[in-house]
N, C-alpha and C positions, 0 to 999 in steps of 0.2 A: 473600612474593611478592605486589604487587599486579599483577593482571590487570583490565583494563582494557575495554572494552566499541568502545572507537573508538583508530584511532591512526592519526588522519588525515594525518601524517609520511610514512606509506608508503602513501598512496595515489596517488602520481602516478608512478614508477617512479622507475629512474635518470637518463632523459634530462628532469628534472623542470624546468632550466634553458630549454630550450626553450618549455617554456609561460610562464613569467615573464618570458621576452621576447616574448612576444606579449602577454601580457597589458599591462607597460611600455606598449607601443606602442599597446596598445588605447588605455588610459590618455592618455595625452600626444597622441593624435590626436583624440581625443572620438570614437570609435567606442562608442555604448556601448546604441543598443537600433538595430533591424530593420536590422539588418548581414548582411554573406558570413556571419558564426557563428552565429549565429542560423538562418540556414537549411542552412548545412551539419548542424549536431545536431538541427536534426527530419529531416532527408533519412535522416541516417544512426541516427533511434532507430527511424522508421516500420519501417528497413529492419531493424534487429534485431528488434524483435515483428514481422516481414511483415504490416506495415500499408501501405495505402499514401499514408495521410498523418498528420502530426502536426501540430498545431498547438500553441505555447509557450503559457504561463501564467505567472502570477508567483507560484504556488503550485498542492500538489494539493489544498487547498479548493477555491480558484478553476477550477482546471481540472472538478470534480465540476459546482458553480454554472454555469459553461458548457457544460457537458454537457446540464444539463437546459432549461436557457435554449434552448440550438440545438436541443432536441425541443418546443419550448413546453410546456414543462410549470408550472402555475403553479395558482392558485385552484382551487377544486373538484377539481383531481386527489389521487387516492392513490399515491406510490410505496413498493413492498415494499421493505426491507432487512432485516437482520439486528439484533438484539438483543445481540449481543456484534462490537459493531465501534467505532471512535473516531467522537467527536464530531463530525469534518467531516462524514461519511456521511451523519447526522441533519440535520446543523445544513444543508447545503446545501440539501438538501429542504424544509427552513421557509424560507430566506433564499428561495427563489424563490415562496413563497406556498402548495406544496402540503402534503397530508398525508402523514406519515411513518405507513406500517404495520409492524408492527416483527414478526419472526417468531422464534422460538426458536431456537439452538443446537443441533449433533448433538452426541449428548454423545462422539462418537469423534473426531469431525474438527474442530470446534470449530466448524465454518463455517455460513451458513445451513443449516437442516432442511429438503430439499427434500420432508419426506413432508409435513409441513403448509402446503406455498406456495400450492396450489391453492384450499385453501377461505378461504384469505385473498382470493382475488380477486375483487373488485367492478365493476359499472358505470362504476365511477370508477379505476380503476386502469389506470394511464398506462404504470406501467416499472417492473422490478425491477430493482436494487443488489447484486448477489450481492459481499460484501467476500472479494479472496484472502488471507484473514488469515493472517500471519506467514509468509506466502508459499509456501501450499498452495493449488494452485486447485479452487475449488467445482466440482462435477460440472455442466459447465456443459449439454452435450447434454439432459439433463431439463429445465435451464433454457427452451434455447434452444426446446424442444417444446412445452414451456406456453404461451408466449409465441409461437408461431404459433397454437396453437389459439385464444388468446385476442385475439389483434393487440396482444402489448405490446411494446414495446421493454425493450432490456438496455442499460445505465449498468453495465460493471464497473469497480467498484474497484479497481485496480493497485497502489494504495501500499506494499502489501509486496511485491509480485511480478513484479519487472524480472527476465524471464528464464523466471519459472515457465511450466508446460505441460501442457495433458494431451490424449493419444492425438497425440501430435508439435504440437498447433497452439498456439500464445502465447498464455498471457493476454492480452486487449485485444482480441483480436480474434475472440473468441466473437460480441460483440452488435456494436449500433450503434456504442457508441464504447467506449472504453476510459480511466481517468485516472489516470494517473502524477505519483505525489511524486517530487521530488528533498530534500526536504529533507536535511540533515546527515546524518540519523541513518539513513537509507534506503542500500540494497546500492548505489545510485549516488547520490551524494552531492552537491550544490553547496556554494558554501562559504556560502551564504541557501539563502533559501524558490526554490523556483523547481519547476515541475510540466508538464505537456502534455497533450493530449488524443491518440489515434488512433482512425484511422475507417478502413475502405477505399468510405465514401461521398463524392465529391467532392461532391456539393451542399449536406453538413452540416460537409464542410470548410471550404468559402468562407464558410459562416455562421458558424463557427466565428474564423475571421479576421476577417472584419466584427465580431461583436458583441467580441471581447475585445482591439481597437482603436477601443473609443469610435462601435463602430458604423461605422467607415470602409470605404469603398472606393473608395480611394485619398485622397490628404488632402485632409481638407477637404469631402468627397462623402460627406456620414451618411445612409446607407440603413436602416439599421435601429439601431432604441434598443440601445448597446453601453454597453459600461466599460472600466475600462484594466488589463490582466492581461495586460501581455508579458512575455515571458521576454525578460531582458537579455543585453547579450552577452558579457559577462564571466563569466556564469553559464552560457553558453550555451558557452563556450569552454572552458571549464574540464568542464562533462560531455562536451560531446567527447572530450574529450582524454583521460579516466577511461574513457569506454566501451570503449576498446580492450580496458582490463582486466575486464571485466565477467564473462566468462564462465569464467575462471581464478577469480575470485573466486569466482561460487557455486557451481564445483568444491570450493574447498575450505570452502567453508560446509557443504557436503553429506557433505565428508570429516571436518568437526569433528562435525556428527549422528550419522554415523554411528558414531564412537567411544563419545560419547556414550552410545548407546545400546548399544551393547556392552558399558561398563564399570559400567553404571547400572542394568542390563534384573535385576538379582537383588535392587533394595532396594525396597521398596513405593512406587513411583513408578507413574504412569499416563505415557504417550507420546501426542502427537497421533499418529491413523493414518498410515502410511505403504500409498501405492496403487502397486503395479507399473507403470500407465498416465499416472504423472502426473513429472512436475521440478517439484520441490519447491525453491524461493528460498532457501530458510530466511534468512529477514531476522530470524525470533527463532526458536531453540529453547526449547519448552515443557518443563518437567516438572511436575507433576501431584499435589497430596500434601494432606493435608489440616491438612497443619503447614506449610505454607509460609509464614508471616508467622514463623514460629520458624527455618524453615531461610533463611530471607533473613537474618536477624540475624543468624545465626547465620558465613552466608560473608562480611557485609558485616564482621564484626569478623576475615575474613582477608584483607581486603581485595580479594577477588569482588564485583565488580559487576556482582549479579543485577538485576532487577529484574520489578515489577510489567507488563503491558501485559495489561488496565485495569483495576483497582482495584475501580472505583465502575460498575457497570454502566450502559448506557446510557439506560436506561427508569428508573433514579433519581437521574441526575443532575437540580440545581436547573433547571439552563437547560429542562428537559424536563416541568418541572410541572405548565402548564397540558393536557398531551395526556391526562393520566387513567389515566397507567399508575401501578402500583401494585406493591409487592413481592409478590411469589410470582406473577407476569404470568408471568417469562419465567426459572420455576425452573434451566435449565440456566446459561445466560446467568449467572445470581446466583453459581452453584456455582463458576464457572469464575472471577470476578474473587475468590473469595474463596482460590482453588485453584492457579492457575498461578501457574510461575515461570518465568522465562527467563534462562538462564544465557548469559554471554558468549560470543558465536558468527562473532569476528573474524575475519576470513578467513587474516588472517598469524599467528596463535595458534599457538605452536609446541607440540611433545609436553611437554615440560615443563609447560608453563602449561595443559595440557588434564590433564595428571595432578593438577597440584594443584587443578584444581576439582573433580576426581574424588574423590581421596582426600580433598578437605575434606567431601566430599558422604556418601561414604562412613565419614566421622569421626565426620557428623552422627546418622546412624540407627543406627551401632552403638555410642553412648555413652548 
């Protein structure tokens, strides 16, 4: 049986004809960026995390890059993030000129360590990055309390957490802003890159509009140094139309974890935490082993597509050279790319195909 990780076939429902004639017509009219679609899917993303605005992007790099651009953050500053997160997280941070402070992993939650965020904070530190990885959200209220007492702003990562929550309120809208992927592989999907920002700040909204149109307001009228990071509206059509199904989805992302971890919880495996207080995305299920490079071989020859999310930590990737981090920095951070696995966590996974990753799993540690 191969099992599969995407089956992006059933993700527009039945009435799937519908959107292919809009699209057609998109097409054939040249409706194709700052259209009715466009603004009807940030109206209605702001309105699912209760933000009260979104602004598009044509990626969630770019939406991160904007993020920090519309708090000027640049030269001389420090921003905190996380030490086991992907490369945008980082690379944003350098691309707008500031520095990246990188802080350890919990070794239960995977997520920023908020007992060490305090004494990382300097003169110079502008914002923390708390990433929701794999789409558990960081304990954000400790966040959000450092960052008064300090005057810093919050940039949360969203990329895995369309939908996550904790104590009822949305990822995104903990801090200042919030930055959402749509890429492919993300719980909402485009069929490209394409990402957004939310705020419930209107004066970092409209600068958010100005700088990721070239600076515009309105055409022709460059009030401030911009670029060009719209969300198109073909992409912008197409997550509309998907969002409907959003929250059926990580219903049953949460109902594939939870099997998971019921049929999984007796083999020497580790779990990311699970908190009473939080909705969990699950945009990946982790497990935990210190033979994971064996038990990944091992489903990829039953044709399970596990995989890695991320490998090569982020304080020793090449791009990351000149900042001075070194192996044994950010000892959890290390353990964990060398440790997780995530198994396929498709939302239309039937009991079948959740058995056979089971029993291929459980094949693996009793042979």
């Amino acid at each position: 049986m191969k099992i599969n990780r995407y089956a992006y076939e059933k993700q527009f429902g039945p009435d799937v004809e519908e959107l292919f004639d809009d699209i057609k017509r998109m097409l054939l009219v040249g409706n194709y960026v700052l259209t009715k679609e466009v603004t009807s899917f940030l109206k209605n993303f702001a309105a699912f995390t209760h933000a009260r605005y979104a602004c598009g992007t044509n990626s969630g790099t770019d939406a991160l890059i904007l993020a920090l651009k519309v708090l000027n953050i640049g030269p001389g500053d420090e921003v905190i993030t996380q030490a086991n997160t992907f490369h945008a997280t980082v690379a944003a941070i350098k691309f707008v000129g500031a520095t990246p402070i990188l802080i350890d992993a919990d070794n239960d939650t995977y997520l920023l360590d908020i007992n060490q965020l305090e004494a990382k904070i300097t003169h110079r530190t502008k914002v923390i990055i708390p990433v929701h990885l794999y789409g558990k959200p960081t304990p954000m209220p400790e966040i959000t309390e450092l960052c008064a007492k300090y005057h810093l702003s919050v940039i949360e990562d969203c990329a895995h957490a369309h939908g996550s929550a904790l104590n009822g309120q949305f990822v995104g809208t903990f801090g200042k802003i919030g930055c959402f992927s749509f890429h492919p592989s993300k719980n909402l999907a485009a069929a490209g890159d394409a990402g957004c920002i939310v705020t419930n700040d209107e004066d970092l909204y409209v600068k958010s509009q100005w700088i990721a149109s070239l600076g515009q307001d309105g055409q022709n009228n460059h009030v401030v140094l911009g670029f060009n990071s719209k969300l198109d509206a073909l992409q912008a059509r197409i997550l509309d139309w998907k969002l409907q199904f959003l929250n059926k989805w990580n219903e049953d992302r949460n109902r594939i974890a939870d099997y998971y971890t019921q049929k999984l919880s007796g083999l020497p495996l580790i779990f990311q935490r699970r908190d009473v207080n939080e909705v969990h995305a699950y945009h990946q299920f982790t497990i935990r082993t210190k033979k994971r490079d064996e038990l990944m071989a091992f489903l990829k020859s039953k044709e399970i597509d596990a995989v890695v999310r991320y490998p090569i930590a982020i304080h020793l990737q090449h791009a990351f050279q000149n900042e001075g981090w070194v192996k044994g920095d950010f000892p959890v951070a290390e353990a964990l790319s060398r440790e997780l696995l995530c198994l396929p966590v498709r939302p239309d996974m039937t009991e079948d195909e959740l058995n056979y990753v089971c029993d291929s799993t459980l094949q693996f540690f009793n042979t």
